[in-house]
Backbone as CSV, one residue per row, in Angstrom:
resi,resn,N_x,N_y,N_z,CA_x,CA_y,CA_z,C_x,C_y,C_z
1,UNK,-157.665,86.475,61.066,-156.989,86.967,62.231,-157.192,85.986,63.378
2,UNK,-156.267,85.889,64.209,-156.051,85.088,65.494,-155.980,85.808,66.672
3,UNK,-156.589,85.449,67.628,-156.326,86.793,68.697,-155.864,85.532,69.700
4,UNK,-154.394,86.068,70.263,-154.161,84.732,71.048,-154.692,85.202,72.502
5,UNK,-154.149,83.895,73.522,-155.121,84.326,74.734,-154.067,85.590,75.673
6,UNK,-152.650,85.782,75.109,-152.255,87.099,75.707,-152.672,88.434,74.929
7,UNK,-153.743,87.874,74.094,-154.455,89.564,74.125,-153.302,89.922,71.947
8,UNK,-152.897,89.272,71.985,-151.866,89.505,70.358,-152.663,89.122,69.383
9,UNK,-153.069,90.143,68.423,-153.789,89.859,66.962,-152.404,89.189,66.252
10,UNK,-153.335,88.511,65.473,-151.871,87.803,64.448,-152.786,87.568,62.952
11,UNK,-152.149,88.001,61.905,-152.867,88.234,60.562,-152.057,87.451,60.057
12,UNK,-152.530,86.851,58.928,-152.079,86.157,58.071,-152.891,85.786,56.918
13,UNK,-152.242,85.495,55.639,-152.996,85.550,54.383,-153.364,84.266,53.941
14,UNK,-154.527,83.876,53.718,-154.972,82.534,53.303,-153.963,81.631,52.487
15,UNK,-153.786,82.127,51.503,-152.567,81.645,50.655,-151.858,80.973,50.740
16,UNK,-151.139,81.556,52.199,-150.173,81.231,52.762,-150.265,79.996,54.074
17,UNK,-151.135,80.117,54.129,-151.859,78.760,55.451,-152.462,77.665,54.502
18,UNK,-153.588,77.823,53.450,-154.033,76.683,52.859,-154.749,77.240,51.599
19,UNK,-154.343,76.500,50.498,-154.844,76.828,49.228,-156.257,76.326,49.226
20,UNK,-157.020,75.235,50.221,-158.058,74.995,50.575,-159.011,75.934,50.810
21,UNK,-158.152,77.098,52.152,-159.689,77.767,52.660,-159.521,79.197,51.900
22,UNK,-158.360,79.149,51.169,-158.276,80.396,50.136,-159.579,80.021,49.212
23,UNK,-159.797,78.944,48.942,-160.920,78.888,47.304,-161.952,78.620,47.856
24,UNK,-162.620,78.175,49.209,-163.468,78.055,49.851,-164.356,79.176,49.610
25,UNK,-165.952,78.614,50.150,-167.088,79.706,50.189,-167.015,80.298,51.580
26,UNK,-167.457,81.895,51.623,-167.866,82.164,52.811,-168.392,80.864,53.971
27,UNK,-169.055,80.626,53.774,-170.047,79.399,54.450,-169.260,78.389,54.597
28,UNK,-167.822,78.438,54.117,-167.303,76.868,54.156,-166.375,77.299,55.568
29,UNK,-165.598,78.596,55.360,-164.687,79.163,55.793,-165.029,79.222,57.044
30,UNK,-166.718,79.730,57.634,-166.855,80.216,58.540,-167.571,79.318,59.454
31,UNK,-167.588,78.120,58.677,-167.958,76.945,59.713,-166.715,76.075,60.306
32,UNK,-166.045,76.374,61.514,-165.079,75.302,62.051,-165.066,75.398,63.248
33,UNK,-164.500,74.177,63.464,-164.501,74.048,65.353,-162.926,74.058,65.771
34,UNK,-162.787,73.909,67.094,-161.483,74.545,67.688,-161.542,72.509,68.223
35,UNK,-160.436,72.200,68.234,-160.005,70.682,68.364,-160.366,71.099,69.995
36,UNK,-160.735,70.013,70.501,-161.245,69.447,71.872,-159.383,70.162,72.389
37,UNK,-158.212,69.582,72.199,-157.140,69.734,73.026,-156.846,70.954,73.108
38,UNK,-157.715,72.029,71.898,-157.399,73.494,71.720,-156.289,73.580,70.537
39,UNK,-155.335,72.492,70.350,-154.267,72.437,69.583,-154.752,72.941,68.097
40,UNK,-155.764,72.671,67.277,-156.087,73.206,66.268,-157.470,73.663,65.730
41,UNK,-157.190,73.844,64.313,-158.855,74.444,64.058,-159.085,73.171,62.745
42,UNK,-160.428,72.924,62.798,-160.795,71.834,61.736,-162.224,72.287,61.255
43,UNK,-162.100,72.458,59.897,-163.140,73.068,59.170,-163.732,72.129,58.138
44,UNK,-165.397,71.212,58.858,-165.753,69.931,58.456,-166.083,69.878,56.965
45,UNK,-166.733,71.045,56.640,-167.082,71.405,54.896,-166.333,71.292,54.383
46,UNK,-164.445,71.076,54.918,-163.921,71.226,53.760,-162.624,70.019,54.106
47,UNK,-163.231,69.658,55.519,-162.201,68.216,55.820,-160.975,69.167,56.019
48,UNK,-160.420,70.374,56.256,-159.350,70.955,56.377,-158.784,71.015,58.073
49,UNK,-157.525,70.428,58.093,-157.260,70.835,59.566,-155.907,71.661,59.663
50,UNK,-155.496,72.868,60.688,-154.415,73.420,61.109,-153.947,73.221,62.494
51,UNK,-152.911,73.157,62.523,-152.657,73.260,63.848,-152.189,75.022,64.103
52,UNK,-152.715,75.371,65.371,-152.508,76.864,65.731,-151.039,77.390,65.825
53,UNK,-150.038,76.271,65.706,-148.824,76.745,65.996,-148.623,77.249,64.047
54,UNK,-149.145,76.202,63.620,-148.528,76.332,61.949,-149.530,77.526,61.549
55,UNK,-150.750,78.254,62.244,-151.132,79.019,61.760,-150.411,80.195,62.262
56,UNK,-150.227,80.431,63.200,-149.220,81.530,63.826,-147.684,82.024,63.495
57,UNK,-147.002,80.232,62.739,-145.767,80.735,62.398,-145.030,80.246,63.498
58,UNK,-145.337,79.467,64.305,-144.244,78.409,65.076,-144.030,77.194,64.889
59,UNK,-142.828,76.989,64.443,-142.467,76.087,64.260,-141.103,75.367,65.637
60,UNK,-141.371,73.758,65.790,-140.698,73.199,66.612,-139.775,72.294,66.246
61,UNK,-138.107,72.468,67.064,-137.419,71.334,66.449,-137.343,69.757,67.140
62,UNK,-136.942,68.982,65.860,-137.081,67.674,66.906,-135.965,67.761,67.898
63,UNK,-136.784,66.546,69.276,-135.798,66.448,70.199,-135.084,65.342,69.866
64,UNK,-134.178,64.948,70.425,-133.103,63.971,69.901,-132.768,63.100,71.334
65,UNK,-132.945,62.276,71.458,-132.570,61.349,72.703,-131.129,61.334,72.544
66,UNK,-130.640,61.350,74.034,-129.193,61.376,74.145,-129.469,59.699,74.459
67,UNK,-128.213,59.246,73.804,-127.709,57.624,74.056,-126.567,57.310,74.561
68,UNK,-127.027,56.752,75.733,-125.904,56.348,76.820,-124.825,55.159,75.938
69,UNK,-123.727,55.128,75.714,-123.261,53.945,75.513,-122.871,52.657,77.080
């Protein structure tokens, strides 16, 4: 579970985020740090990183430069 900072639980099933911290040990799972920019979570036991948007289910499209002719 994710509790964002407006107060919203957000669940989601291991499975579905990383086949990594699905087979992981307790102890592997529950050791990670939050990235210095806040942008993600990185869990060193297992070298695994997410970014919080891909754990939440946001996804962004590319921007496209407009070209002057």
């Amino acid at each position: 579970m994710v509790l964002t900072v407006d107060g919203e639980e957000r669940r989601f099933k291991l499975k579905e985020v990383s086949p990594v911290l699905e087979n992981a040990s307790d102890l592997e799972r529950s050791t990670f740090e939050i990235s210095p920019s806040g942008y993600g979570i990185h869990w060193p036991l297992l070298d695994e990183d997410i970014s919080i948007d891909a754990l939440i289910g946001i996804t962004h499209s590319p921007q496209w430069e407009r070209k002057i002719a």
